[in-house]
C-alpha positions as CSV (number, residue, x, y, z in Angstrom):
1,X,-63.0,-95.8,5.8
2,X,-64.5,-96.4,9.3
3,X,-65.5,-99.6,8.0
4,X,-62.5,-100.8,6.2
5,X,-60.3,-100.0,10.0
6,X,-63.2,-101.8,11.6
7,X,-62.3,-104.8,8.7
8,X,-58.9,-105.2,10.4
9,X,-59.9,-105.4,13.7
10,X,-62.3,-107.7,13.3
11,X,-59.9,-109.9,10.9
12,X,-57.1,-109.8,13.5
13,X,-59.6,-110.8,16.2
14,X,-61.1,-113.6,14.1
15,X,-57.7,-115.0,13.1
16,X,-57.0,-114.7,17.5
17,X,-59.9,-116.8,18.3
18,X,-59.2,-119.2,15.8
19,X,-55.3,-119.2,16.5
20,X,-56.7,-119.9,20.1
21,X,-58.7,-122.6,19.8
22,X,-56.0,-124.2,17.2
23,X,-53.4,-124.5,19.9
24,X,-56.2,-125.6,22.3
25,X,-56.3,-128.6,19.8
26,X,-52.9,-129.0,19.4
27,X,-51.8,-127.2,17.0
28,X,-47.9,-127.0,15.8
29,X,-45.6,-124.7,17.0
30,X,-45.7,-121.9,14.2
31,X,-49.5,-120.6,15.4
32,X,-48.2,-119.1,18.2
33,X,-46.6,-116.3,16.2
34,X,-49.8,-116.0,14.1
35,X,-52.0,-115.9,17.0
36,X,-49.5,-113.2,19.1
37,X,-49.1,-111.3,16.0
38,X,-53.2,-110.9,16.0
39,X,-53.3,-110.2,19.3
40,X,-51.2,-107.2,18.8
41,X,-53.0,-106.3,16.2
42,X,-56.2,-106.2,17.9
43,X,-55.0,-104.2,20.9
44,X,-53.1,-101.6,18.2
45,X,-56.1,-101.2,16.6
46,X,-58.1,-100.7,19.9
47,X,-55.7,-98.7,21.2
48,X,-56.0,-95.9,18.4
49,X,-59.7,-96.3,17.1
50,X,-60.1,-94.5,21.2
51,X,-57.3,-92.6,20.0
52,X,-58.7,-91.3,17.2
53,X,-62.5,-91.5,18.4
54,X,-61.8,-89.2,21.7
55,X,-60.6,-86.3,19.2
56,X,-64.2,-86.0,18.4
57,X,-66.6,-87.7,21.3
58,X,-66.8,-89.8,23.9
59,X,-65.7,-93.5,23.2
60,X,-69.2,-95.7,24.1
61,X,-70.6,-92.5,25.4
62,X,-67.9,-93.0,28.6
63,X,-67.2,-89.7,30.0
64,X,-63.5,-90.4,30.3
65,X,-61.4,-87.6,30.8
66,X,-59.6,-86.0,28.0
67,X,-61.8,-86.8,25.4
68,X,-64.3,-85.1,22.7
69,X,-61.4,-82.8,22.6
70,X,-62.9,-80.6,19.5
71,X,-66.3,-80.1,20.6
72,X,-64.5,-79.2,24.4
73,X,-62.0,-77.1,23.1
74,X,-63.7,-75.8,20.3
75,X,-63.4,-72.2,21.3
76,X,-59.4,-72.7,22.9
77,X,-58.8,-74.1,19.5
78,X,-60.7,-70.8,17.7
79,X,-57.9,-68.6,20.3
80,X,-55.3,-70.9,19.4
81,X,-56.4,-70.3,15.7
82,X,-56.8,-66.7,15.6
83,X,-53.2,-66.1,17.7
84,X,-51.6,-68.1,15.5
85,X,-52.9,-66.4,12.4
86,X,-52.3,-62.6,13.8
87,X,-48.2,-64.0,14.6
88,X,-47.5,-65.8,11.1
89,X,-49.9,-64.3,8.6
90,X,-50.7,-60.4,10.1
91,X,-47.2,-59.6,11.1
92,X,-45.9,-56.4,9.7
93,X,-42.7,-58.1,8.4
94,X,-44.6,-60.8,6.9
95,X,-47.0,-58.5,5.1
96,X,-44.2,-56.2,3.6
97,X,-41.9,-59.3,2.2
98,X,-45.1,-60.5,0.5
99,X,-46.4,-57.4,-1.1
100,X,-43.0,-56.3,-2.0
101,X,-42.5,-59.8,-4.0
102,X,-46.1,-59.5,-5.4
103,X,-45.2,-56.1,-6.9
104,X,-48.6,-54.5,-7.0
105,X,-48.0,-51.7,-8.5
106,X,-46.3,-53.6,-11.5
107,X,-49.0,-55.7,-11.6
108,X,-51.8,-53.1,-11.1
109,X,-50.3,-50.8,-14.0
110,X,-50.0,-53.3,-16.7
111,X,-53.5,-54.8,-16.2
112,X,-55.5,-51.4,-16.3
113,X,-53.4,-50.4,-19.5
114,X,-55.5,-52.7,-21.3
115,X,-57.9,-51.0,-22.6
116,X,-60.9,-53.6,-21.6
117,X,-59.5,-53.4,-18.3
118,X,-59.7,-49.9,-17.7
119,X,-63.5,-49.9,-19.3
120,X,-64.4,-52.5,-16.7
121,X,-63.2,-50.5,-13.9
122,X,-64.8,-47.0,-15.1
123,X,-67.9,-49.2,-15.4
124,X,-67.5,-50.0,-12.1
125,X,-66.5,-46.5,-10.5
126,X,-70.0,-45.3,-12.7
127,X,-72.0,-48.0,-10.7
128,X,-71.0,-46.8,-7.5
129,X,-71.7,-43.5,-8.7
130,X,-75.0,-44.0,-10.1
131,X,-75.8,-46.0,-6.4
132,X,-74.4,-43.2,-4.1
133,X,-76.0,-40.6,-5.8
134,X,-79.4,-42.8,-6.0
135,X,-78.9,-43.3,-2.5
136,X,-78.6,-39.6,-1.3
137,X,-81.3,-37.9,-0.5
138,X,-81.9,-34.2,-2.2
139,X,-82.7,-32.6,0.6
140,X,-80.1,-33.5,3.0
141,X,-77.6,-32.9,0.4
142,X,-78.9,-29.5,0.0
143,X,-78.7,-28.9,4.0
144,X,-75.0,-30.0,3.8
145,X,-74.0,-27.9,0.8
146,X,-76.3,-25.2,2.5
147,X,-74.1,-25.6,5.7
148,X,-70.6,-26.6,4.3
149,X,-70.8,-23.8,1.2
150,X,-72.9,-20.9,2.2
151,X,-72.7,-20.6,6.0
152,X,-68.7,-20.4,4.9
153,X,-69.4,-18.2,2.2
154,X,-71.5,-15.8,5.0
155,X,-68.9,-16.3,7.7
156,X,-66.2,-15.4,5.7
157,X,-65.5,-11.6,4.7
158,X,-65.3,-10.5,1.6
159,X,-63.3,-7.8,1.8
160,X,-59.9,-8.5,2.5
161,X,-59.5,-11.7,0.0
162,X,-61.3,-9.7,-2.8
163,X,-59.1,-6.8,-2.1
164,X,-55.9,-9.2,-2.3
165,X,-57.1,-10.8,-5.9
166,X,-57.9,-7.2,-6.9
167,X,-53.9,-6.6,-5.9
168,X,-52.5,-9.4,-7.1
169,X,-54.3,-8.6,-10.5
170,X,-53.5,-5.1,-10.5
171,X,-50.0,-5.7,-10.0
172,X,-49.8,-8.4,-13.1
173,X,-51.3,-5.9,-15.3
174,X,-54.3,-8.6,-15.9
175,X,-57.1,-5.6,-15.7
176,X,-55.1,-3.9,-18.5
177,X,-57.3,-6.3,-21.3
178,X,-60.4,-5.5,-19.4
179,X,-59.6,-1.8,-19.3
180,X,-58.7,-2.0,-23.3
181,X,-62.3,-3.7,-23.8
182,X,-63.5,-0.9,-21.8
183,X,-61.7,1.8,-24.0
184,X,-62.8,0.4,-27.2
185,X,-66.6,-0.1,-26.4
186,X,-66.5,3.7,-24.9
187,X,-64.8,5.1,-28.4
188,X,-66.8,3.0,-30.5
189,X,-70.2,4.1,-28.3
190,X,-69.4,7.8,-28.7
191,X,-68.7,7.3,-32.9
192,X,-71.8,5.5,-33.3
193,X,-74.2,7.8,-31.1
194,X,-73.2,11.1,-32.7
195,X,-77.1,12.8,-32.9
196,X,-77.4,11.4,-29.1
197,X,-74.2,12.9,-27.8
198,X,-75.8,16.3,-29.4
199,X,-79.2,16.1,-27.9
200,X,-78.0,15.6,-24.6
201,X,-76.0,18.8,-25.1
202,X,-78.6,20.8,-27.0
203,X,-80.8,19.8,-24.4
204,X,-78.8,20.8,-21.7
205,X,-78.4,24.6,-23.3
206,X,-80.3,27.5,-22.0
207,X,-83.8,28.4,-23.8
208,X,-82.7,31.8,-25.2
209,X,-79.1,30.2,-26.5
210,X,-79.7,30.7,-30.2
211,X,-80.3,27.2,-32.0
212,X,-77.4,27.1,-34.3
213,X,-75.1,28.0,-31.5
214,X,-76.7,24.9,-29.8
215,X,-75.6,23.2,-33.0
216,X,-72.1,24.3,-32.6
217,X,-71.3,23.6,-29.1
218,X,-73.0,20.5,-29.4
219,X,-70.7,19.7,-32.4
220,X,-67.6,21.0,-30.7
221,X,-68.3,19.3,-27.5
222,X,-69.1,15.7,-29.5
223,X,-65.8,16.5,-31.4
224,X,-63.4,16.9,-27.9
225,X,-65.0,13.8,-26.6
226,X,-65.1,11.4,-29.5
227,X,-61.1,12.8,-29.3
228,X,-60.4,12.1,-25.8
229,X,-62.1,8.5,-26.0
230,X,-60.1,7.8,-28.8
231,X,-56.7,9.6,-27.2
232,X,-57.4,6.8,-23.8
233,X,-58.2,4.1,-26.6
234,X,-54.6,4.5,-28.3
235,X,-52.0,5.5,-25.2
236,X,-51.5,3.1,-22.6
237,X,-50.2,5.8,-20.6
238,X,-53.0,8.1,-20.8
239,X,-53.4,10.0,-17.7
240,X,-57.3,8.9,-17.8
241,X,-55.6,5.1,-17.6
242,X,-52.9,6.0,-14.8
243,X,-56.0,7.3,-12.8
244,X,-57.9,4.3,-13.0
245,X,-55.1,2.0,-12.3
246,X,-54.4,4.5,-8.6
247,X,-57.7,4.0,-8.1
248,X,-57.6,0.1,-8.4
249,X,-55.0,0.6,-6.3
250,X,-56.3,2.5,-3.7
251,X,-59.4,0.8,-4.1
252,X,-57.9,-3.0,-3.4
253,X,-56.1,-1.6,-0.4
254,X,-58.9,-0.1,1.4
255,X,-60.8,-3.3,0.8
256,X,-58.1,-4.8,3.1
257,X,-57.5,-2.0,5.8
258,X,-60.7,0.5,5.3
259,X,-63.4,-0.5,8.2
260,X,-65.8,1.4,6.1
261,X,-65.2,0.2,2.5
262,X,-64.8,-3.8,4.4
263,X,-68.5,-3.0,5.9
264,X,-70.0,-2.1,2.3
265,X,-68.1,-5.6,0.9
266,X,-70.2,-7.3,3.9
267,X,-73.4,-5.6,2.7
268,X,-73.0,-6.2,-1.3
269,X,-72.5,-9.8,0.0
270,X,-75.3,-10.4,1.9
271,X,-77.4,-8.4,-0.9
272,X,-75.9,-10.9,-3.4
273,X,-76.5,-13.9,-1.6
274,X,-80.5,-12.7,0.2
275,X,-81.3,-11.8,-3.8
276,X,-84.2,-14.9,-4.8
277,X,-82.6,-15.8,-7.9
278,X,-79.6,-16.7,-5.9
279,X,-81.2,-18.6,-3.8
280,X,-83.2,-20.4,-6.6
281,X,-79.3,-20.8,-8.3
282,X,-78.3,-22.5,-4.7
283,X,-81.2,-24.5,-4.4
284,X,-81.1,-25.8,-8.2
285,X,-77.3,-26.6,-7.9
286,X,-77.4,-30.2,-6.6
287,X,-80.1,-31.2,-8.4
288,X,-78.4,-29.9,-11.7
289,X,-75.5,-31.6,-10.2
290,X,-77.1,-34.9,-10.0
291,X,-79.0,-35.2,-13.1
292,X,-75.2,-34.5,-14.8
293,X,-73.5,-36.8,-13.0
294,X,-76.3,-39.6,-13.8
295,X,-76.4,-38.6,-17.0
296,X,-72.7,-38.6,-17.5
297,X,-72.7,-42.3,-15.5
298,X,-75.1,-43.9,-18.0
299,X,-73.5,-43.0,-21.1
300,X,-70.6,-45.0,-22.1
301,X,-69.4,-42.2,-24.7
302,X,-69.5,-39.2,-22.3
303,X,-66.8,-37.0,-21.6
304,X,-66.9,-37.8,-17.6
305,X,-66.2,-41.7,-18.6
306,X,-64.2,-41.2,-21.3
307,X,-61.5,-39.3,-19.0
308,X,-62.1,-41.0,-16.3
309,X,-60.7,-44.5,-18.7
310,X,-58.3,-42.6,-20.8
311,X,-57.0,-41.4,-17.2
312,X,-56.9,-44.9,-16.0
313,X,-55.3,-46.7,-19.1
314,X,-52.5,-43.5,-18.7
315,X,-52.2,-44.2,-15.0
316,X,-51.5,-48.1,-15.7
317,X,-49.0,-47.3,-19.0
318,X,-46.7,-45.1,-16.3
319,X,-47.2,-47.9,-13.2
320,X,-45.3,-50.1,-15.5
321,X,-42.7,-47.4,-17.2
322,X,-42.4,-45.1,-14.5
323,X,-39.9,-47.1,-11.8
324,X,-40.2,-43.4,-9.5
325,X,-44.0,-44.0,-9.5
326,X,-44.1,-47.7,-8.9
327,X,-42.0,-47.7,-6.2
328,X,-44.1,-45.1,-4.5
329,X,-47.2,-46.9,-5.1
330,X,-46.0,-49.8,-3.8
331,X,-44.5,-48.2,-0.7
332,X,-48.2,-46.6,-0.4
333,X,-49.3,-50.2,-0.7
334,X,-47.1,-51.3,1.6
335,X,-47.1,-48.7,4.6
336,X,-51.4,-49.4,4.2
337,X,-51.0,-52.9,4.6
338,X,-48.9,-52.5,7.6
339,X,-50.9,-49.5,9.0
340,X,-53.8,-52.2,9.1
341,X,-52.1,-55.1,10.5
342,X,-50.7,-52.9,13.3
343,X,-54.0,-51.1,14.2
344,X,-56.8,-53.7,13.5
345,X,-54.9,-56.9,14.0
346,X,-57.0,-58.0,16.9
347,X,-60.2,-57.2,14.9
348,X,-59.3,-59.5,12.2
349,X,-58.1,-62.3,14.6
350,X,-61.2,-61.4,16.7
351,X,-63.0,-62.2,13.5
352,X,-62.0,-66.0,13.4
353,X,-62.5,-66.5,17.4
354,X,-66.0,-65.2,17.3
355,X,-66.7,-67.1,14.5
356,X,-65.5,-70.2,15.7
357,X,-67.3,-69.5,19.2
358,X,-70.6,-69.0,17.2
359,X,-70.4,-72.8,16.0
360,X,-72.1,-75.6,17.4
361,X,-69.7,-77.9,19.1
362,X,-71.2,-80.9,17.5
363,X,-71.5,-79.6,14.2
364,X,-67.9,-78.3,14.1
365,X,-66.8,-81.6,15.6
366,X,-68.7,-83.6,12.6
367,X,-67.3,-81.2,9.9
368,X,-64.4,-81.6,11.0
369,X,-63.9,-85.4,11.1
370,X,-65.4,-85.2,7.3
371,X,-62.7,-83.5,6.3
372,X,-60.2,-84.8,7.8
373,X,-61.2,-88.6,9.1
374,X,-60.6,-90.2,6.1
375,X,-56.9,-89.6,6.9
376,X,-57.2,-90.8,10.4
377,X,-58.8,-94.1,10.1
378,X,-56.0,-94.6,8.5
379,X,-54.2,-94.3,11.9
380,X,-56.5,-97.3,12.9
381,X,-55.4,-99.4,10.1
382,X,-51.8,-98.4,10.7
383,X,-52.2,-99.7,14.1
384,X,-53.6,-103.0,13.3
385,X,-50.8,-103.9,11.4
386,X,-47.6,-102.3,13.0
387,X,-49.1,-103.7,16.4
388,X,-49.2,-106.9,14.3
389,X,-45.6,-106.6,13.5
390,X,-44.4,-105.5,16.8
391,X,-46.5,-108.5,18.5
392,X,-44.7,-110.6,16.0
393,X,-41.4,-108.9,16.2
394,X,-41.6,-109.8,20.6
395,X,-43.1,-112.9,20.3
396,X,-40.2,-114.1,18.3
397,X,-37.6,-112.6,20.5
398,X,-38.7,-113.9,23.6
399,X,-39.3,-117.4,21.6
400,X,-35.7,-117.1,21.2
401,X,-34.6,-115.8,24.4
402,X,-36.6,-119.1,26.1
């Protein structure tokens, strides 16, 4: 293109010269508008390839002032760029209309209720899985669980919280199934260990009690227990029962007041949690962790990935018929948009000024007029021939004014 505006300014200063030398021969009356019309053109076509040439160098190498405006300005134009960018594109009205006329949400929901979709994505999610978990090293993970679980677990006391639960159960009549297991297991014990029941009581008796007699307390005693195990088994109101629950009672409440009873807690805990195969349990848990989240990553058919997609594909199916839930996702959407163009505006737009700064002038200058200098020597052949016309147009006006 620089070579066909170069074309017309040489073709308008040939035609000139020879208009010129034509009237120096005598030449009729009509060259003069010819020759004034290519004079025109010549200085039109002057007059903007320094137009168009001083946006990106120096005409001739001159150092004329106000010129090689790009590789000068580069980095005022990178500002200029980056302000004008943060007031029309990261405004928080701007952002808001847009998103609101996307309809994210909509659009979310329907594409991860396809079921390809949704795969895609848990593929994806197992990936980053997979990586993080690669990533992490066991033993600082174990420090951090070490720190966030058990130094809480030691810090906290037991007493008081297990004494509410114990409370709170208590008062639901949850225990009332265990104490019924415990009931059961007692009767059935004492009716299936009748010769044991009566050598613990022969065995208690004194040496000279006759062994018959031995025989028949045993018996008698065997008989009024097997009767009272079975008496707590079948009334729910048993006194045995109503004991145990005051107990419980009692018991949950001093777990929460009693200095004493909160102490013991403490010291069961710190038993519990010093014994080694508690430690080995602690130790073992991420690494057990680990292998089952890897495991569960890799396998397309595992439970972890299967509800992970069936939760997606569900998720997307009520983004689309749920109007409550899409508008709250897209207000989400929306208030995270504009928390981010109100609080790291200036990053982005510092983003395109460093970037810009970062350039070399003369590079950016070229790249520039690439793109773009196709259009302008188009400005140079413009100029040839409107200066043409407009030499023309005066010529003939002042031919007619004379």
């Amino acid at each position: 293109m620089k070579g066909v505006a170069l074309a017309f300014l040489l073709g308008a200063t040939a035609i000139f010269f020879a208009m010129t030398l034509w009237q120096a021969a005598g030449a009729p009356g009509w060259v003069g508008y010819i020759k004034a019309a290519a004079e025109a053109g010549m200085v039109g076509a002057l007059a903007d390839w320094f137009a168009v040439t001083a946006l990106f160098r120096r005409p001739l190498g001159l150092p004329i002032p106000h010129t090689a405006i790009i590789p000068t300005k580069k980095d005022v134009l990178g500002d200029s760029l980056g302000d004008f960018v943060g007031a029309n594109f990261l405004s928080e009205q701007v952002v808001r209309e847009r998103l609101r006329r996307v309809g994210v949400a909509s659009r979310l929901g329907g594409w991860l209720a396809e079921k390809e979709n949704a795969e895609r994505v848990t593929s994806e999610l197992a990936t980053v899985v997979r990586g993080a978990v690669t990533v992490l090293r066991d033993e600082d993970v174990q420090a951090v669980m070490e720190q966030a679980v058990v130094s809480r677990i030691i810090g906290t006391p037991w007493g008081p919280p297990l004494g509410k639960l114990l409370e709170r159960v208590i008062g639901d009549g949850s225990h009332h199934k265990l104490v019924d297991l415990m009931c059961d297991q007692a009767y059935e014990w004492v009716k299936a260990n009748h010769s044991q029941v009566l050598n613990v009581v022969s065995g208690r008796a004194p040496t000279w009690s006759p062994k018959f007699v031995d025989a028949l307390v045993a018996d008698k005693v065997y008989g009024e227990v097997l009767s009272f195990a079975w008496a707590v088994k079948t009334d729910v109101n048993h006194p045995m029962r109503l004991t145990l629950d005051k107990f419980l009672t009692e018991f949950a409440g001093d777990m929460q007041t009693d200095p004493r009873v909160m102490e013991r807690a403490e010291q069961v805990k710190h038993q519990v949690l010093d014994h080694p195969d508690v430690q080995t349990l602690i130790g073992s848990a991420w690494s057990t962790a680990k292998k089952m989240l890897l495991d569960a990553a890799e396998d397309p058919s595992s439970e972890l990935r299967t509800r992970v997609r069936a939760g997606l594909m569900t998720l997307g199916e009520r983004l689309v018929s749920d109007e409550t839930l899409r508008t709250k996702a897209d207000t989400w959407v929306e208030g995270a948009a504009a928390y981010v163009v109100l609080n790291y505006r200036d990053e982005i737009t510092t983003l395109i000024t460093d970037t810009v700064q970062r350039w070399d002038a003369e590079e950016t200058s070229r790249k520039i007029e690439l793109q773009v200098g196709r259009d302008l020597q188009f400005i140079r052949i413009n100029g040839t021939v409107v200066g043409a016309l407009a030499g023309l147009l005066i010529y003939t006006v002042a031919q007619l004014i004379s």
